[in-house]
Each structure stands twice: as C-alpha cells, then as structure tokens.
C-alpha positions as CSV (number, residue, x, y, z in Angstrom):
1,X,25.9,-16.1,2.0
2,X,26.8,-12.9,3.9
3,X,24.6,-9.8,3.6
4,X,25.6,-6.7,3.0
5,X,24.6,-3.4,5.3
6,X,22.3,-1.0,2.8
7,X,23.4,2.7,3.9
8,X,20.4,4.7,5.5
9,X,20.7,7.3,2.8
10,X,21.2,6.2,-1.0
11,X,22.0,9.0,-3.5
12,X,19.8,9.4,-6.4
13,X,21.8,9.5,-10.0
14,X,20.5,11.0,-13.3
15,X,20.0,8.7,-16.1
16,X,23.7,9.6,-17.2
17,X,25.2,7.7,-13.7
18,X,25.9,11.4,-12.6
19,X,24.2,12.6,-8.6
20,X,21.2,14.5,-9.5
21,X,21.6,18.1,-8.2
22,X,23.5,16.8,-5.1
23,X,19.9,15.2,-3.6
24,X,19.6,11.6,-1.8
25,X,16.6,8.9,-1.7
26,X,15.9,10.5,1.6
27,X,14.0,13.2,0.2
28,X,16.2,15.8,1.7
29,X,15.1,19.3,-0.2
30,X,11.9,17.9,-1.2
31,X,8.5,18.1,1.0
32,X,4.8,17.1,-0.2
33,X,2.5,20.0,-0.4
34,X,-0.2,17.7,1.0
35,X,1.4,16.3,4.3
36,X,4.2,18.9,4.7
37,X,6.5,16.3,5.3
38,X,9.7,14.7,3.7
39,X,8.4,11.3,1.7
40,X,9.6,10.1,-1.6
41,X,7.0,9.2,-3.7
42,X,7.1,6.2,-6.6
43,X,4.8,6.7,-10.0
44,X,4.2,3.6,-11.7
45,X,2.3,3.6,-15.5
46,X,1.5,0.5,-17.0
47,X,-0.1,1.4,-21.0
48,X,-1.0,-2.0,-22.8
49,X,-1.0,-0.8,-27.0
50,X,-2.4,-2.3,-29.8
51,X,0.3,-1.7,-32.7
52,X,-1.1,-1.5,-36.2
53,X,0.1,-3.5,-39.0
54,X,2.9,-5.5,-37.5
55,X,3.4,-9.0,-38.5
56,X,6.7,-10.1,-37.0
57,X,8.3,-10.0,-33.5
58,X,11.3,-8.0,-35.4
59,X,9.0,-5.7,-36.6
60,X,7.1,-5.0,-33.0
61,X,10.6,-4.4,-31.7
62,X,10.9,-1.7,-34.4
63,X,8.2,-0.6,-33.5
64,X,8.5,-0.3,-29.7
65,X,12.3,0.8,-29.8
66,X,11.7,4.3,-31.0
67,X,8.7,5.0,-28.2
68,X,10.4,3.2,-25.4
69,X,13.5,5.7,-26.5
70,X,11.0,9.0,-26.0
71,X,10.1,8.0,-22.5
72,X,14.0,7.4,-21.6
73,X,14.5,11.1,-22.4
74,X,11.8,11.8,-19.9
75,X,14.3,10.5,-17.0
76,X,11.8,7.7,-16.2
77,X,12.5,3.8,-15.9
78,X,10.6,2.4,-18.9
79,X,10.5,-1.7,-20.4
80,X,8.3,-3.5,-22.8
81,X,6.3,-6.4,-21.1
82,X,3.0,-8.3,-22.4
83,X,2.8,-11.4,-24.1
84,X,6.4,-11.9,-26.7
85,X,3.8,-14.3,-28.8
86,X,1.1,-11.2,-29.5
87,X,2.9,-9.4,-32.7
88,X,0.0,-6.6,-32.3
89,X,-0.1,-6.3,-28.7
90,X,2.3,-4.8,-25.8
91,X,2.5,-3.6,-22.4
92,X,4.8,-0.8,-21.8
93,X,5.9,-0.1,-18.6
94,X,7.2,3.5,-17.0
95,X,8.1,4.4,-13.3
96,X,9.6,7.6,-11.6
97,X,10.3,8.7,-8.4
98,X,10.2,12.1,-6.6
99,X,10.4,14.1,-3.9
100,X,6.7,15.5,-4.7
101,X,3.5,13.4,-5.1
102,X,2.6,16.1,-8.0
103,X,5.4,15.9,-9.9
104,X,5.5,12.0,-10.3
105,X,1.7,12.5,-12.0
106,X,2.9,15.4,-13.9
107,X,5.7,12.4,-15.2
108,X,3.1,10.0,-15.7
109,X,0.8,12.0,-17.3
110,X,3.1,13.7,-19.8
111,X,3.9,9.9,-20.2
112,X,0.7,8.8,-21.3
113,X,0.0,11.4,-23.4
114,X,3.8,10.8,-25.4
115,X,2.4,7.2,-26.0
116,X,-1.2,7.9,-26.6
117,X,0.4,10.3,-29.2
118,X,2.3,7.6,-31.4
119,X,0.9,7.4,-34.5
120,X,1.8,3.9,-34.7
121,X,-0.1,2.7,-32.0
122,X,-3.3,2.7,-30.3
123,X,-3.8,3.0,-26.1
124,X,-6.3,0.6,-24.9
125,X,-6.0,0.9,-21.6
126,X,-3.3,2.6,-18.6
127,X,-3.6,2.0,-15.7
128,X,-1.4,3.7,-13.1
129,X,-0.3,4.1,-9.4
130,X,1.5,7.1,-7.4
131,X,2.2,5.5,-3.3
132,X,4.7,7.1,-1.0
133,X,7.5,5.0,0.2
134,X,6.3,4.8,3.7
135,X,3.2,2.6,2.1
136,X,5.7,0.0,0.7
C-alpha cells in the first residue's frame, strides 16, 4: 500500500464544500490574542441528554434530528453517540476549529446553550475541551 504526500497547507472549506474567505489550516490571517502567534485551535463539546418521553429508537431519532440540524447551521461538526439501546439517553457530540482560542469557546458555548435550550431534552452533563494543534 503506497502512501500519499499530505500538502503542508490544507485549505479550510465552509460547510457548503466552498474555501472559507480564501483562509488555509495554517492559520494564515488568524493570531491568538494570548500567545501572539499563528496556531489553530480545535473545540471539542461532548453534551450527554436525557430526552423526555421517548419510547422507541425511531422516535429518539426524531427527536435528535431536528437539534443535531441547529448545531449544523452553527458551521460546527456535530454526531449523535451514547449507547443506541438507551431510548431516553444520548450523547451529542460538536467540534470546531479556528484560528482564535476565543472564538472556538464562543462556538462551544453558544452550542451548549442551543442544546440546554431544547425543550425536549434535558442536559445532564457537558463536558468540553479547547487544545491548540501544536498539543496534538
């Protein structure tokens, strides 16, 4: 199996497949007010829900679909995860990525607040994680 060369500098596309405002992975334009330096930072949110009166795996889906949807608008990476078997429980997952430490918690925390908003379900618990690149 041959391996293929990654490029130094990978361009960073919107969530329609379209370059975002001409920027690249590099962090080129973007600087963290802390450090004063070029870094790319990565946000991670992990939200485990109880959903109220659900009964079915169909109807968790229904349930989930709609919120998961919300947080796609937000230009973040999102997916359900948890345990399929627990109707009334699930773990949703967001991450973003950005130039600027602040920004990625401003994401994450508008984030949390979109699912702690849902009527249909109730945060237990988030936990969540903002590390620069260079930590990897």
């Amino acid at each position: 199996m041959s391996v293929l060369p990654v490029p130094a500098v990978l361009p960073v596309f919107s969530s329609a497949g379209r370059p975002a405002g001409g920027r690249t992975a590099a962090g080129t334009g973007g600087s963290d007010r802390v450090t004063g330096r070029n870094a790319v930072f990565l946000g991670v949110l992990e939200a485990d829900v109880l959903l109220g009166a659900v009964s079915s795996l169909k109807h968790k889906r229904a349930v989930i679909r709609p919120v998961l949807a919300r947080l796609r608008r937000l230009d973040v990476a999102v997916a359900e995860g948890g345990d399929p078997d627990l109707h009334r429980r699930a773990t949703i997952g967001v991450s973003t990525v950005s130039g600027e430490s602040a920004r990625v918690v401003e994401v994450l925390d508008t984030c949390e607040r979109l699912v702690a908003g849902e009527p249909e379900l109730e945060l237990l618990s988030v936990r969540r994680r903002v590390v620069s690149v260079d930590d990897l």
